[in-house]
DOBAPA-380841 format. One record per atom (N, C-alpha, C, CB): z, x, y; residue in one letter. Coordinates in steps of 0.02 Angstrom, whole numbers, plus 50000, padded with zeros to 5 digits. Each point is the difference from the previous one (the first is absolute). Glycine has a CB too. Layout:
REM residues N
ZXYA ...
This chain:
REM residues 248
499275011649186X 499614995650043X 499465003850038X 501004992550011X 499285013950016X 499545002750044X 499765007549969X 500594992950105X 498935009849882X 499975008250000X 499625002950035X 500245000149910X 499865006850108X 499575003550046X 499975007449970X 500334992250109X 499145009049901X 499935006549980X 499615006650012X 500324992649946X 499945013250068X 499665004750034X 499794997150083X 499555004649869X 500654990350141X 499604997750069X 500265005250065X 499944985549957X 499305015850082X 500155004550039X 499504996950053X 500425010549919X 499594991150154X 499904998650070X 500085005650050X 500354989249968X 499065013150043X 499995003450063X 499794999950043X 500145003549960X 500074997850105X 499584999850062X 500025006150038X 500184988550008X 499225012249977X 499665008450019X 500335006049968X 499744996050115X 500935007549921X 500345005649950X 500874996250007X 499035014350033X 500994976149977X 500615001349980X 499914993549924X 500745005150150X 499714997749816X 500144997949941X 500674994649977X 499365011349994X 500204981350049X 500464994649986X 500294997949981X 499734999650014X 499874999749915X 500534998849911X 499305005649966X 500744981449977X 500085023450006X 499575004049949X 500234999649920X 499805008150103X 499674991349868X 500124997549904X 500594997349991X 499445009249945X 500704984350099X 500804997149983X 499824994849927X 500594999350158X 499905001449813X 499984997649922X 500744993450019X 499505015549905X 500304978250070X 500714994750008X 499734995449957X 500515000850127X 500194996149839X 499674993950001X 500564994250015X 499045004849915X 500944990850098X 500394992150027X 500144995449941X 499304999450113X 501335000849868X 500164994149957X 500074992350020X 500515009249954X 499624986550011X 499974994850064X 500814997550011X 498634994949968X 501455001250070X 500634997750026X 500655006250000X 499534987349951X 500095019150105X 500465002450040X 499965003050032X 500394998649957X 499944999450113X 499755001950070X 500235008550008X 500184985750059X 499035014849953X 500055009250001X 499775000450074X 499595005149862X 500584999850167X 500025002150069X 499565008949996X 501414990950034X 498135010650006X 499775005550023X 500155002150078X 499204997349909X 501095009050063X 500265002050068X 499735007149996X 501144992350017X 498955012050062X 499685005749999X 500055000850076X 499224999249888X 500555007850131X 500205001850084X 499184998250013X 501175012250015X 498844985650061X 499324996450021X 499405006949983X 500634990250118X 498885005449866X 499245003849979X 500335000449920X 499425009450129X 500964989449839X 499925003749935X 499614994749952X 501155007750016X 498454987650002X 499374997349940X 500174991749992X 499935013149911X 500714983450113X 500574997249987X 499434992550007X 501345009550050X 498124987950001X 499714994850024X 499385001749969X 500654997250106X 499155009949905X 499345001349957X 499814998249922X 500125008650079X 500724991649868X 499785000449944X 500034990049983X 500485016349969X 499994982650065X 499974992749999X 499194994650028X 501485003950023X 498254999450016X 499305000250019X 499535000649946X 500355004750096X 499875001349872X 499625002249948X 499904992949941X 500525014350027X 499794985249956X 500544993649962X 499724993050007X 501095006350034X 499034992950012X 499804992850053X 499214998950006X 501105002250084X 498665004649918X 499404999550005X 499555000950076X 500414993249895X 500055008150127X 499894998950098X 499495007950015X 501654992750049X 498595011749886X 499605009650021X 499824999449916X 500975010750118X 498374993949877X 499745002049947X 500285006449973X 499104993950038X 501055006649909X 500445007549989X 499545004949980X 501074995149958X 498885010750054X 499605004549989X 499865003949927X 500314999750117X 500374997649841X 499905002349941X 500704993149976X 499415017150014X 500464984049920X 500604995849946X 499804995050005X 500995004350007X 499434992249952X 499924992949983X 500724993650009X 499055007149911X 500674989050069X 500744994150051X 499644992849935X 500095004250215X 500474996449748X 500154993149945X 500494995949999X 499585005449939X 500154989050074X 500564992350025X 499914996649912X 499574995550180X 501155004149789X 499964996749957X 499675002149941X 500164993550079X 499435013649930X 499845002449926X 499085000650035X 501174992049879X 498655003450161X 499345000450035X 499895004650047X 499974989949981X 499505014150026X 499755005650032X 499824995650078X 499485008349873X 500754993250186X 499824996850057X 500085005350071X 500384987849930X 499205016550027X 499735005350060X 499294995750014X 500545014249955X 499524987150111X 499264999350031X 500044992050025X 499265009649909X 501234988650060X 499964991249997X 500194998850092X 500634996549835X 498854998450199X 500244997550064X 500824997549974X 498614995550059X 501535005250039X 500634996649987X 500024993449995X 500425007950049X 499104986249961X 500184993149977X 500014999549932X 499574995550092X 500025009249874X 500024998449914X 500685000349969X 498885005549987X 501655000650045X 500785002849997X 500204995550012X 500115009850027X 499864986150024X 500424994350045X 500104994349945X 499435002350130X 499844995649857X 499854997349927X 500484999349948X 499075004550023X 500925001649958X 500345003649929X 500564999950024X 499245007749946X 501334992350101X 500694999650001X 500085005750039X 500294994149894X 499215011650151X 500465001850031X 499744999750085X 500475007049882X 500404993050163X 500134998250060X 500205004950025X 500144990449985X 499735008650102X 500355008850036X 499974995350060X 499445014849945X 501134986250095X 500134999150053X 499835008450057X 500914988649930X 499115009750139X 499835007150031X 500735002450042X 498534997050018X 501155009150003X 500655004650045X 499774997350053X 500305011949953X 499144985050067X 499874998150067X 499884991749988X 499445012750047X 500884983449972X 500084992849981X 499194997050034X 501654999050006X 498064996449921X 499454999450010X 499904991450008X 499745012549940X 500414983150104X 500184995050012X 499434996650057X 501265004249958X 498664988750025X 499734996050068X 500474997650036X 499104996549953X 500915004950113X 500474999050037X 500064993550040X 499945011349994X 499214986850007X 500074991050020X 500084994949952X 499305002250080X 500604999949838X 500214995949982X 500714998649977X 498945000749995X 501304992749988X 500514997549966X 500295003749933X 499494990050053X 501135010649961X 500365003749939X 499844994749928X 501145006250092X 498804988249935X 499734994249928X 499105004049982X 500764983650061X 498855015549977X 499265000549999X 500075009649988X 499464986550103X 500835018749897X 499915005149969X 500355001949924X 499805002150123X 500474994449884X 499924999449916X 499844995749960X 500595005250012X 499114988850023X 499524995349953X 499325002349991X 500604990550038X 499105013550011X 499455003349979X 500005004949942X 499804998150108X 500905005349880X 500005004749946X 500084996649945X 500395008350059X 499954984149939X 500054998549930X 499424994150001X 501415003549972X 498354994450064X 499334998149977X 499225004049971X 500664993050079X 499605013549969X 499455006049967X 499984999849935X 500175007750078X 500614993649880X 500305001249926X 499824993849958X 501045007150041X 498844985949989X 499804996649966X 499114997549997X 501354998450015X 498295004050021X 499494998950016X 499894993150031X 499805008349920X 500634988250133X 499894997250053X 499695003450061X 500824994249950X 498805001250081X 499685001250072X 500394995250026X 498775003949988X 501505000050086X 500344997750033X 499624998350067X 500895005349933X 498934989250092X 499634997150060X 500345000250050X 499444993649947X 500555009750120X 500414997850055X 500144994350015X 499705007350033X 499574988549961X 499984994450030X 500294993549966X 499095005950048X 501144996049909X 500354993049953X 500805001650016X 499014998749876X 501274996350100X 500795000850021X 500335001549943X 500044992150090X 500365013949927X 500495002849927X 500094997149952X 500545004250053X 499744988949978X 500264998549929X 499674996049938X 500875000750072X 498505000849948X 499564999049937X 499915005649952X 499414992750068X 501095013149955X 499835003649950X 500805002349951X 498745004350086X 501274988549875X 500485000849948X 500265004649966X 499624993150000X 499895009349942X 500385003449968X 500005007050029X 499834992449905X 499805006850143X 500245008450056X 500444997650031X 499015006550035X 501264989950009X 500634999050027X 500414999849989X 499704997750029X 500364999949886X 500575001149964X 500265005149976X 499734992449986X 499875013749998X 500225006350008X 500265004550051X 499414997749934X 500125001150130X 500305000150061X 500765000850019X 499064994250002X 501034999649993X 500764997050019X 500355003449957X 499834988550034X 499905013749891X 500605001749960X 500235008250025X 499554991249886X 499775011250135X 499885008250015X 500305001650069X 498845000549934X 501204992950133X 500385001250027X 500694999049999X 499125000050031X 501274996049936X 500554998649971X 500315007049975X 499554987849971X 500135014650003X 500125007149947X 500185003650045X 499185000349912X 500425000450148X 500405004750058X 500184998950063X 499525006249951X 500814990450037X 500314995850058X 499374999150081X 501495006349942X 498124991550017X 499474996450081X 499874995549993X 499435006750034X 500904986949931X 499574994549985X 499994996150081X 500364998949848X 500505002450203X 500044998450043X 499615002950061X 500884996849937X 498865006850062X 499305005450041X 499494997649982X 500395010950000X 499444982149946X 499275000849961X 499524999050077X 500304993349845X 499835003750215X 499424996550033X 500095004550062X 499954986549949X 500415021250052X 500075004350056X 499275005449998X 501534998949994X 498185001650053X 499455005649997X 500495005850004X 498894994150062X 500665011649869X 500235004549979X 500305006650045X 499264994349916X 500235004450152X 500355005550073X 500704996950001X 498845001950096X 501404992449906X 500584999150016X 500725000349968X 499204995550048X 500595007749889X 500475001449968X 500375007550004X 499414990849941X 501305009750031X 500305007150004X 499705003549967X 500924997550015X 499055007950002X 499745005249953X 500155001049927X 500005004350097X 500644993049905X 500145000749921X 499924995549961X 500645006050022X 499304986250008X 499474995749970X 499354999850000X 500704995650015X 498925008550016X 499395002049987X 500005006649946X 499684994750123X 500655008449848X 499945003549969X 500184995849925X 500155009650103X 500404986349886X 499894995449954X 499494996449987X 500845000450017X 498804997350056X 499294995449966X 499615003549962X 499864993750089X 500155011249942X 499385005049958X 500294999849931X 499625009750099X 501074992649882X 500045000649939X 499604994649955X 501055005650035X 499294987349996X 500034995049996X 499224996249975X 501095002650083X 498364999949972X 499334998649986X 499775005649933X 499764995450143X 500455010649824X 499965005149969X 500144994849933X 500345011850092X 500374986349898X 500144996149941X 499594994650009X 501135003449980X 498574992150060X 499744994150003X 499265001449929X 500504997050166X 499405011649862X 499234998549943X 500285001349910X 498885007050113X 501984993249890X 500274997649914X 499805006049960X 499764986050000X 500575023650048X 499535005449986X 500725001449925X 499075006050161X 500554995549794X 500465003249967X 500525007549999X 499174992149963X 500435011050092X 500175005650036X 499974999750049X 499815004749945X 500964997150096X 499654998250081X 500295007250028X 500104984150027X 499555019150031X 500135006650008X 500234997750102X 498925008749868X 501534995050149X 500264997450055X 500085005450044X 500514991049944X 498975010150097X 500345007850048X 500165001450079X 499315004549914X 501134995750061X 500675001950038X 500034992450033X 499925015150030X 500124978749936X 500294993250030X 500404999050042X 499844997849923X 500855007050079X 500774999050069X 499595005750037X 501564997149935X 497985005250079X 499695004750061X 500114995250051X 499035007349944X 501414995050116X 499934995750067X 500804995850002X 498414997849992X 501685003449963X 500694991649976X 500515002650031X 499824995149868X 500814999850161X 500525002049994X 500584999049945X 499534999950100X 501035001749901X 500364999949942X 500004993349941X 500655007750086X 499564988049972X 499944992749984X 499414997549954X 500534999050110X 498715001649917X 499515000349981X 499795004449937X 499964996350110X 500175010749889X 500125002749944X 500264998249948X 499945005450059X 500794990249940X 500464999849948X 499624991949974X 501325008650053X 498344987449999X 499594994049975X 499155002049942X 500604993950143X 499255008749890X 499505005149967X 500025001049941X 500005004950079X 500584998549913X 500285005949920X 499874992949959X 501315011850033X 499174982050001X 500264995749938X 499274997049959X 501294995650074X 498425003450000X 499444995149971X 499495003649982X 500244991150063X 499665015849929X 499675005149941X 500214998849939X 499935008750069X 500924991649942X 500204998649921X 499654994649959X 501095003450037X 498994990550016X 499964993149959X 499274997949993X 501154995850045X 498595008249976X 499305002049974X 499665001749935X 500215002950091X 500475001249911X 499745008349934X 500444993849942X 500205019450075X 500474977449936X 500214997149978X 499704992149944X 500585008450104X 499354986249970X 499964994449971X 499055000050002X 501454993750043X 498245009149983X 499165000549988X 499865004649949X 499714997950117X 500745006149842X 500035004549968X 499355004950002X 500824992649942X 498945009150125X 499645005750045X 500225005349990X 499814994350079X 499925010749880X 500205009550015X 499825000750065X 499675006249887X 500944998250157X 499805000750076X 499865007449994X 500784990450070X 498905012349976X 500035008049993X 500004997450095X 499165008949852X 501504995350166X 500095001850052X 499755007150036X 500804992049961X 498905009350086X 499885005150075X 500355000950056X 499154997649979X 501595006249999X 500684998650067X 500205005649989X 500514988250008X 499525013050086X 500615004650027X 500684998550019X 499165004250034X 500734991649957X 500894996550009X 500535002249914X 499364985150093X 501015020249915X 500235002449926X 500524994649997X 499825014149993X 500404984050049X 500614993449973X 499714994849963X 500675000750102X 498664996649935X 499494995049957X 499835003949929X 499364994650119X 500555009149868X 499735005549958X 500395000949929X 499645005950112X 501154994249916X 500405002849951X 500504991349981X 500025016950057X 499854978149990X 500124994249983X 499694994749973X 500465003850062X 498914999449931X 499514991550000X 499715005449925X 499434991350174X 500485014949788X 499635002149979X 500315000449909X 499525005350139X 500174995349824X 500235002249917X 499645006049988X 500134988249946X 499285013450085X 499685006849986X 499725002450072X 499644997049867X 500345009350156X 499755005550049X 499725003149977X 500615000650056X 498704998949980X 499455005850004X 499865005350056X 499544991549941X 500505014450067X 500205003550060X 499235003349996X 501545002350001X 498064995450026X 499555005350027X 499995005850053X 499614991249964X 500045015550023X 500095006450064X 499285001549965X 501555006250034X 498114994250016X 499275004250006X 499664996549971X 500235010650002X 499624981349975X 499584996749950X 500105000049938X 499375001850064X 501285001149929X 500305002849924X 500664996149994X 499525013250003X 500634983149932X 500624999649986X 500265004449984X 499884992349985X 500715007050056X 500655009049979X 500764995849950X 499825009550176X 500234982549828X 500264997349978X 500094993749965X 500055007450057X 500204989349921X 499744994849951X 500814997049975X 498625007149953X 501654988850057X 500514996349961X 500614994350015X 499675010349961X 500784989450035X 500454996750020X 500445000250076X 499885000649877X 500034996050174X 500535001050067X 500535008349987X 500164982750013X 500245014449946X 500345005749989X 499725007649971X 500724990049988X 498845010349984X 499685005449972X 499745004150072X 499644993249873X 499985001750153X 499755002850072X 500285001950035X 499484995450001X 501065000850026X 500575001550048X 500485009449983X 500154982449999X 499815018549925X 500265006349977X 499545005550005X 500674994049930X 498705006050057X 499415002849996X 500025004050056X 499434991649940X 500865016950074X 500095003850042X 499194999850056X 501055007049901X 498514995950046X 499104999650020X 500154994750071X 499165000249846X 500934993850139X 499814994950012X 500474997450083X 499634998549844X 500755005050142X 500625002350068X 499965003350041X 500564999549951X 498835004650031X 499775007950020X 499664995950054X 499815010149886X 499634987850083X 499264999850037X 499994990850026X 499215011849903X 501374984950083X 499874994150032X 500764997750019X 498804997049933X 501485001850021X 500884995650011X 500365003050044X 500204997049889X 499875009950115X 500375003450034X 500864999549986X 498934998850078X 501195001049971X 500874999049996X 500274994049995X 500115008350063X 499244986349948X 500084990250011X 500204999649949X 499164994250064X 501045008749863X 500064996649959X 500115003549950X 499514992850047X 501305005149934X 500685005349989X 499934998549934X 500935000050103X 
């Protein structure tokens, strides 16, 4: 689904993602992990389209989509949620994600007319909040929600644009347990019943080694690892310079 290659990023003398080589199959949630600064938001950037890479190349589907803005990606199927939640806070948990799935369909959405003239966006709506449990929040302004339902909307508005890839970083940042373990599920049933490849951005190794089928361990802009929960978890390297003793 996804390839990348040689792609590299620097800023000034540090070396973000250096010549990292991957590629993304679809339908399975892979997780990138790594000790902070090691390239982990940068190469997903890279990806997304949000930073220009200084060298390599980045192919969605067999198509070359370096250089490509990120609405053209958005377009083409792929989605990224942020580490810093990027939300309107006066509006309605209904009205922030009807703007995203009216964007996806090429509706204009008028303030000044009343919602429910807009059918076949509302009907996705409802289904998208249903999916993660806000349909009962739809008419709450978005400040007033928990943090960990604001971190679902976002997901939530992310799937609304129907990305075939959706990249998620660090989503349970801020959460508590409760909220976390709501989180994990409705990633799954994402990756699941929308049949969405997720590529996860988490420091949480319980989320990591529970929610994941493949780990990518970045150190220095470099993958040092590549494979299965368990492969990683054994991977001495990888114990050294990040897991430590957390994880027997």
């Amino acid at each position: 689904m996804l390839r990348v290659e040689n792609l590299s990023k620097y800023f000034g003398e540090v070396h973000a993602v250096d010549h990292v080589n991957l590629e993304i199959k679809p339908n399975i949630i892979t997780s990138i992990i790594g000790p902070n600064g090691a390239g982990k938001s940068t190469l997903i950037n890279l990806i997304t389209g949000y930073l220009t890479p200084d060298s390599g190349e980045i192919y969605f589907k067999g198509m070359r989509i370096t250089g490509s803005p990120v609405h053209e990606r958005v377009k083409m199927g792929i989605a990224k949620s942020f580490q810093i939640m990027s939300l309107f806070p006066n509006l309605k948990t209904f009205e922030s994600v009807q703007i995203a799935v009216a964007t996806r369909l090429g509706k204009a959405i008028n303030i000044f007319r009343h919602r429910d003239s807009f059918h076949e966006v509302n009907e996705e709506v409802i289904r998208i909040l249903e999916m993660f449990g806000l349909l009962d929040k739809k008419d709450l302004p978005v400040k007033s929600l928990s943090h960990g339902d604001q971190r679902l909307l976002e997901v939530a508005m992310s799937v609304a644009t129907n990305p075939q890839i959706l990249f998620l970083d660090e989503p349970t940042s801020g959460t508590n347990i409760a909220e976390r373990h709501l989180i994990i599920n409705y990633i799954r049933k994402v990756a699941e019943e929308a049949h969405t490849t997720v590529i996860l951005v988490e420091h949480d190794m319980d989320v990591v080694f529970d929610i994941s089928g493949r780990v990518i361990v970045l150190h220095n802009g470099a993958i040092i690892a590549d494979g299965r929960p368990s492969e990683v978890k054994s991977d001495k390297f990888v114990k050294e310079i990040y897991l430590g003793e957390e994880v027997k």
